[in-house]
C-alpha positions in Angstrom: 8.5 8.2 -6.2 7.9 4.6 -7.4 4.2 5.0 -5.6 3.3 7.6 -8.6 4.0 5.2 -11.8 3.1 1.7 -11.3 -0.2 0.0 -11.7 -2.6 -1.8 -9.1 -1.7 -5.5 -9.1 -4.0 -7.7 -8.2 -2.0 -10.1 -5.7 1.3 -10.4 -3.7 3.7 -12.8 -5.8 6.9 -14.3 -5.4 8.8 -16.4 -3.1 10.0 -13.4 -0.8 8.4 -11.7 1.9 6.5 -8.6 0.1 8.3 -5.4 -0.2 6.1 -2.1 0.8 5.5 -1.2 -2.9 3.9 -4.9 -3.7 1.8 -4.5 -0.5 1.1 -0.4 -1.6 -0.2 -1.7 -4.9 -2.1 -4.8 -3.5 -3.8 -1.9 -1.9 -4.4 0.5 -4.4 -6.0 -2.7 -6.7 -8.1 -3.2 -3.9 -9.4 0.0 -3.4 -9.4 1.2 -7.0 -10.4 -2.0 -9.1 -12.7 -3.1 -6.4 -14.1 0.5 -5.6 -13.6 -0.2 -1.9 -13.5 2.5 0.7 -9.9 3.1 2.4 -10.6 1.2 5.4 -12.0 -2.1 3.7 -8.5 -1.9 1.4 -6.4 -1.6 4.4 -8.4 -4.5 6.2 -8.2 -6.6 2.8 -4.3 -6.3 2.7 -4.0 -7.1 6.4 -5.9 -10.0 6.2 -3.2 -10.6 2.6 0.0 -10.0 4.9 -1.2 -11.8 7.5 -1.6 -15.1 5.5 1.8 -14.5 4.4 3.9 -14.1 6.5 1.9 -16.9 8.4 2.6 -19.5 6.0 6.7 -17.9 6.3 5.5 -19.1 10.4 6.6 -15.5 11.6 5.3 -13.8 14.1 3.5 -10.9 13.5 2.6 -6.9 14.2 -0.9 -6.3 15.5 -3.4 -5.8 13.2 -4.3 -2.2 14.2 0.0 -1.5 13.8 -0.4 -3.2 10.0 -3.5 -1.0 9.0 -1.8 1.9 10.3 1.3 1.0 8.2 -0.4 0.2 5.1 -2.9 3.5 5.6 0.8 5.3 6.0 1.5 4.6 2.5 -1.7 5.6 1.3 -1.4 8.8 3.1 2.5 9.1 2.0 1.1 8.4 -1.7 -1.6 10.6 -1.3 1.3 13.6 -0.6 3.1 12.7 -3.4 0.3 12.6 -5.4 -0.6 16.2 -4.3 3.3 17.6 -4.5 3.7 16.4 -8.3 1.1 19.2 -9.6 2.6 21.6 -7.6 4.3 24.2 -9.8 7.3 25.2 -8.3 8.5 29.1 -9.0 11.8 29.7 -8.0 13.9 33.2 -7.5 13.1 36.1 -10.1 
């Protein structure tokens, strides 16, 4: 539920490797501050997480399996989004 109530932020802080919600709203700043389309988002925060965790010196996923992560959330975000207005009627 966190994906509902935070706002876009405009980088990846902190000493840690980034959790999926920092790399959700490095996204979502990206595509809604920026007006990029999904894809361009997805390929910005790539290019983000791969700097990352390549100054950590880890290995890391394939590009095509971190878009498809990161487009995950968006999608995942995108049901919630949908589910939340959704009035629910229950027995009579």
């Amino acid at each position: 539920m966190w994906l509902l109530d935070k706002a876009p932020e405009p980088d990846i802080l902190g000493a840690r490797l980034p959790s999926r919600e920092q790399v959700f709203l490095f996204f979502m700043y990206q595509h809604h501050v920026f007006k990029k389309t999904v894809p361009d988002s997805v390929s910005a925060t790539s290019e983000k997480l791969k700097a990352i965790w390549g100054k950590a010196k880890l290995t890391t996923k394939t590009d095509a399996n971190i878009r498809k992560n990161v487009k995950n959330l968006f999608e995942e975000y995108q049901a919630l989004k949908k589910d939340r207005n959704r009035i629910m009627t229950g027995p009579s």
